[in-house]
C-alpha positions as CSV (number, residue, x, y, z in Angstrom):
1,X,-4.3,38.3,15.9
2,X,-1.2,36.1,15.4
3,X,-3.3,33.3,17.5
4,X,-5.9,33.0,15.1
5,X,-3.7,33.4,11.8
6,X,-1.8,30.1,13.6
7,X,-5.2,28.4,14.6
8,X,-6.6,29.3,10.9
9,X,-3.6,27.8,9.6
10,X,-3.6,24.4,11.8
11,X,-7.3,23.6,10.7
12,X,-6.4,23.9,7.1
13,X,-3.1,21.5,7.6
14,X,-6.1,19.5,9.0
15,X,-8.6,19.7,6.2
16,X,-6.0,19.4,3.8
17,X,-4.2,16.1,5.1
18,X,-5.1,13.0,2.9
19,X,-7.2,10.9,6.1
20,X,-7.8,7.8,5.7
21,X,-11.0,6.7,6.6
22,X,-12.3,2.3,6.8
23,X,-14.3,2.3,3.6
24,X,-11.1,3.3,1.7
25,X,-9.7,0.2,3.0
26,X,-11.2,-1.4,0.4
27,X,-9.1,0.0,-2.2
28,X,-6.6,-2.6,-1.2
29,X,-8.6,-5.9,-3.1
30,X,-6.8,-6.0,-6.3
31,X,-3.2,-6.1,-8.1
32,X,-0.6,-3.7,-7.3
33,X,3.1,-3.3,-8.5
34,X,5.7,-1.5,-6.9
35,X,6.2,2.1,-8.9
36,X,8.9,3.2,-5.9
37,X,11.1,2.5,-2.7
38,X,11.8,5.6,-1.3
39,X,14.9,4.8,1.8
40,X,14.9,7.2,4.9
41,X,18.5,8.6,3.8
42,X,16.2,10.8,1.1
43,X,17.5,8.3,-1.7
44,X,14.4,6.5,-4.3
45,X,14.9,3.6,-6.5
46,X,12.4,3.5,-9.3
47,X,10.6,0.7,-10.9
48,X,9.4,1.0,-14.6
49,X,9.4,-2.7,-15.3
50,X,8.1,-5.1,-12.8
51,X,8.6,-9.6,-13.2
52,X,6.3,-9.6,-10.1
53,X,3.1,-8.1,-8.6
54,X,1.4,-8.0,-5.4
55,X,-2.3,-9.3,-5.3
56,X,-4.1,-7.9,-2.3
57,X,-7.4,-9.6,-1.2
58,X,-9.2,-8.2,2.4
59,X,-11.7,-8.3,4.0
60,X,-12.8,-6.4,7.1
61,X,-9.7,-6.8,9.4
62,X,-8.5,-10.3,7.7
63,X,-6.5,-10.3,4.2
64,X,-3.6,-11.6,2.6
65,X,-0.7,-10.9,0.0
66,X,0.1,-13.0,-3.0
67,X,3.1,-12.4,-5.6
68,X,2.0,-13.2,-8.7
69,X,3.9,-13.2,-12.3
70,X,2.0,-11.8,-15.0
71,X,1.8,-13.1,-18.5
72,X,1.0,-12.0,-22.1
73,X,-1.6,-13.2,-21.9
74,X,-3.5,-11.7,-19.3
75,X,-3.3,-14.6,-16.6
76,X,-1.0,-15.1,-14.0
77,X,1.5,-17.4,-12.6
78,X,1.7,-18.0,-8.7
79,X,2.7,-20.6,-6.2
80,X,0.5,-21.3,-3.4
81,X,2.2,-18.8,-0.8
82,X,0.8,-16.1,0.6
83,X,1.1,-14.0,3.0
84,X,-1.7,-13.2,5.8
85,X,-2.2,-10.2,7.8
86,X,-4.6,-8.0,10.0
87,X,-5.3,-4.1,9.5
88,X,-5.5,-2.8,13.1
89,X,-6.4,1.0,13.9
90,X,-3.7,2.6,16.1
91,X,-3.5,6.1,17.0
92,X,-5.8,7.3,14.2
93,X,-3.3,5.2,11.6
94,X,-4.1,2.1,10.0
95,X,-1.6,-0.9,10.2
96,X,-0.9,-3.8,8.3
97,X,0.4,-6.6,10.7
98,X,1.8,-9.7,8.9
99,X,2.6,-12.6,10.9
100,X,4.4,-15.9,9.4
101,X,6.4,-19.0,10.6
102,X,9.8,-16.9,10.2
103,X,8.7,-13.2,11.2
104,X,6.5,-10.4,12.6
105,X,6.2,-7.1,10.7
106,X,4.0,-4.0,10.1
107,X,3.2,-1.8,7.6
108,X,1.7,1.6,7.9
109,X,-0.7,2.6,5.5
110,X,-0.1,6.1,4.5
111,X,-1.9,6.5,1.4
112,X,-4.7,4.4,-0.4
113,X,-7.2,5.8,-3.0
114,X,-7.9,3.5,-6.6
115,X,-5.0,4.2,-8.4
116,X,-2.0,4.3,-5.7
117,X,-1.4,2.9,-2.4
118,X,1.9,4.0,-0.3
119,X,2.9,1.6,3.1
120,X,5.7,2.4,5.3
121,X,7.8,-0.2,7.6
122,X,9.4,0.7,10.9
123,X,12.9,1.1,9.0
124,X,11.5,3.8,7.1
125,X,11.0,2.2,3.3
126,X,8.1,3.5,2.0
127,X,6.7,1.3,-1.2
128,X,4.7,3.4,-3.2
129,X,2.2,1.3,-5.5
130,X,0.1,2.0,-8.9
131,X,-2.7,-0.1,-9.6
132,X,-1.2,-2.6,-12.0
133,X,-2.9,-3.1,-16.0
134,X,-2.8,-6.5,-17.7
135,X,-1.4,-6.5,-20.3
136,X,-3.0,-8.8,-23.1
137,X,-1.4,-9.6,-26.3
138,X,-4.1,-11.1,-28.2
139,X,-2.6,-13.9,-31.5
């Protein structure tokens, strides 16, 4: 009896776990600021105000990142940097590999839906996002 109490409770740890599947990749196109940092000592540092956003733009396995400076006005300031990067499949995960001039790095994806996205690097930071609102201040 204890065996299938455990096996009943494995397959709902299973069907409850937030899987992410390829077509919620897509979820990724858009602007995103940084709500969170939570560090791997247990400590978060909060954002409420943000002078910077992130603007995702992918495409099957190619995409890049763009920091971007909203204004008043609805627009946006950026420079021409950005930051390319492939989404590779490992072990039932889905990575974000960025590659540059000056470094290599990954990012897991643990969490992506419309509203919120959450990535984790190998030290152990996860960034948790929020879909980010313009804000327009009409004269």
């Amino acid at each position: 009896m204890q065996k299938w109490l455990t096996l009943l409770l494995f397959f709902c740890f299973l069907a409850c776990s937030e899987r992410i599947s390829e077509s919620d990749l897509n979820y990724i196109n858009g602007y995103w600021e940084i709500q969170e940092v939570k560090f791997p000592n247990g400590k978060t540092k909060e954002y409420d105000i943000n002078m910077t956003i992130d603007y995702f733009k992918f495409d099957k396995i190619q995409g890049f990142r763009k920091k971007m400076q909203p204004k008043f006005d609805g627009t946006f300031n950026t420079s021409s940097d950005a930051e390319s990067f492939q989404i590779i499949e490992k072990d039932g995960s889905f990575w974000m590999h960025y590659k540059n001039d000056l470094s290599i790095w990954e990012e897991q994806i643990i969490k992506i839906n419309k509203t919120s996205m959450v990535v984790k690097n190998k030290e152990g930071l996860s960034y948790h996002y929020r879909r980010f609102k313009t804000i327009n201040i009409k004269e």
